[in-house]
PALUM-168306 format. One record per residue (C-alpha): x, y, z; residue in one letter. Coordinates in steps of 0.001 Angstrom, whole numbers, plus 500000, padded with zeros to 6 digits. Layout:
N
XYZa
...
This chain:
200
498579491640481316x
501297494470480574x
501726496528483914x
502795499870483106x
505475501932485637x
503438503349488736x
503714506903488341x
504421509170491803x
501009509555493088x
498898506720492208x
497812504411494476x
498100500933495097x
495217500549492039x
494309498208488679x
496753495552489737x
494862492332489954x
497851489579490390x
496022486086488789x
497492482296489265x
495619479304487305x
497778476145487364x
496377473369484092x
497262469941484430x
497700468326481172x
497955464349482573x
498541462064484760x
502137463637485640x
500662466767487217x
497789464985488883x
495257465595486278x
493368463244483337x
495072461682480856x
493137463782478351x
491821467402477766x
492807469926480415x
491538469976484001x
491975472859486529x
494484471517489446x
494432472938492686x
497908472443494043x
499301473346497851x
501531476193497086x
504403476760499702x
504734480642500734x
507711482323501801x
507576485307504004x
509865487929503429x
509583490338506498x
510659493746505138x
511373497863506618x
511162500760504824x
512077504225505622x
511628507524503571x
511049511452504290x
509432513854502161x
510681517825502123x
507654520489501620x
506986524292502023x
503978523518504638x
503837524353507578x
504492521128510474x
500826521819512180x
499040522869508624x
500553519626507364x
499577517611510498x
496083518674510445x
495437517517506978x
497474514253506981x
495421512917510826x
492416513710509290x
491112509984508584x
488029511007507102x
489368513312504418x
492313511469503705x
491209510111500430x
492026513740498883x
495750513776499560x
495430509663498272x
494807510155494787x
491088508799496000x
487805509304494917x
485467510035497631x
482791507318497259x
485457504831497241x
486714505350500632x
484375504622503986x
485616505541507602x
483847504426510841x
485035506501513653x
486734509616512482x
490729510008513339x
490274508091516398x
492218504813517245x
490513501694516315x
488726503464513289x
488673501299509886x
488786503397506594x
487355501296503940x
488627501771500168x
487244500228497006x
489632501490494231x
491332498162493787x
490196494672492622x
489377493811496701x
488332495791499203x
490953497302501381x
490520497635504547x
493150499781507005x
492715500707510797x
493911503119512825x
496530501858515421x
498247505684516450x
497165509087516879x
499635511583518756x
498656514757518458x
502340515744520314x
504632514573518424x
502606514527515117x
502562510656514837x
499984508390512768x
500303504441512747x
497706502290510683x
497599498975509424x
495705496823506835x
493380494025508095x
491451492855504447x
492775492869501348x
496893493134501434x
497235489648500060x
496314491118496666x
499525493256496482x
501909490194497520x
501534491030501393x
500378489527504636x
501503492639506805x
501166496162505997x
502050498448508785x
503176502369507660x
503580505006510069x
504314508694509041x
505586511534511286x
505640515490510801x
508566517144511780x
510179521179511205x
512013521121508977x
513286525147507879x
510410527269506744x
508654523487505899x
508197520305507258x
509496516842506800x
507358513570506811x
509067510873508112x
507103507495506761x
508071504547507442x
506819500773506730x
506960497232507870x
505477494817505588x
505715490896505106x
505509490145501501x
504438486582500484x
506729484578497883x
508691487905496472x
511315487323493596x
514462488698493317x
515449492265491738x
513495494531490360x
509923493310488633x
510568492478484752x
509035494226481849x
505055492837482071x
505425492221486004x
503013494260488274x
505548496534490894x
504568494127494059x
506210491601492282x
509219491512493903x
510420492786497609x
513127495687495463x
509697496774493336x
507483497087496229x
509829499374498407x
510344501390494867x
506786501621494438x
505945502477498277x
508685505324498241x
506953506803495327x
503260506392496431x
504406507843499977x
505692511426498434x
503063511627495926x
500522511534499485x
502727514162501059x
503127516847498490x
499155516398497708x
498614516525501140x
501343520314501453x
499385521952498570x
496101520985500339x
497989522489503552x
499078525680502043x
């Protein structure tokens, strides 16, 4: 399928990644004739990545703060809608938000809350493998910044098998390590400025 370009805001959505590997004889394991399905050992190689990226808005630090710890009512600011996003326990640590936009579930939990410096730490537990990763760990801070604030977010990931560059025309963004960190620094100020105006 053709992947179009993610635009700012839209999350991590419609981008089912699919591998079938046909054997067409004896050379690839399979029957001499017709075309059999061949389940193959593929090797993976883990590509352990950090990201880093701040966001500039009019809102004010505590404003901003309240809306972006909110677990519950984060799905507003995430380009969400709300029946396809499930929380257990509120903002508190150890709660799991559950989101069903994409092909798989996604699952995230909460691993930080501090209310003093403005500090939020989560991390996926289901689901990442579908966007090329086997660790997804973002953290986001609001600081002053002038009239405004700035959102620190940062992210350390682990993505599986990445290729080299930037993803080609027809490649989904998580196809390489260049197009995820493109398409996290995009998604991440797209949250941020939803999440000032809802602030404001």
């Amino acid at each position: 399928p053709q992947y179009p370009p993610m635009p700012p805001s839209l999350t991590l959505n419609h981008y089912p990644l699919f591998l079938r590997v046909l054997s067409c004889g004896p050379e690839w394991g399979g029957a001499e004739s017709g075309h059999d399905t061949l389940t193959r050992r593929l090797e993976k190689t883990m590509t352990s990545l950090h990201l880093a990226t701040e966001t500039v808005v009019a809102a004010a630090p505590a404003k901003l703060w309240e809306v972006m710890s909110d677990y519950g009512t984060a799905w507003k600011w995430m380009d969400l809608k709300e029946d396809e996003y499930v929380v257990s326990a509120g903002s508190a640590i150890g709660s799991t938000r559950t989101m069903t936009h994409m092909p798989e579930t996604f699952v995230e939990i909460v691993r930080k809350n501090d209310a003093e410096t403005m500090s939020f730490s989560y991390e996926a537990t289901e689901g990442a493998a579908q966007v090329n990763l086997s660790k997804y760990v973002p953290t986001f801070q609001v600081v002053p910044e002038g009239s405004g604030s700035k959102v620190l977010y940062s992210v350390d990931f682990v993505v599986v098998n990445p290729g080299e560059g930037m993803p080609k025309d027809g490649e989904p963004p998580f196809a390489t390590a260049d197009g995820l960190k493109a398409m996290f620094v995009d998604i991440y100020a797209g949250w941020v400025n939803n999440a000032a105006k809802l602030a404001m």
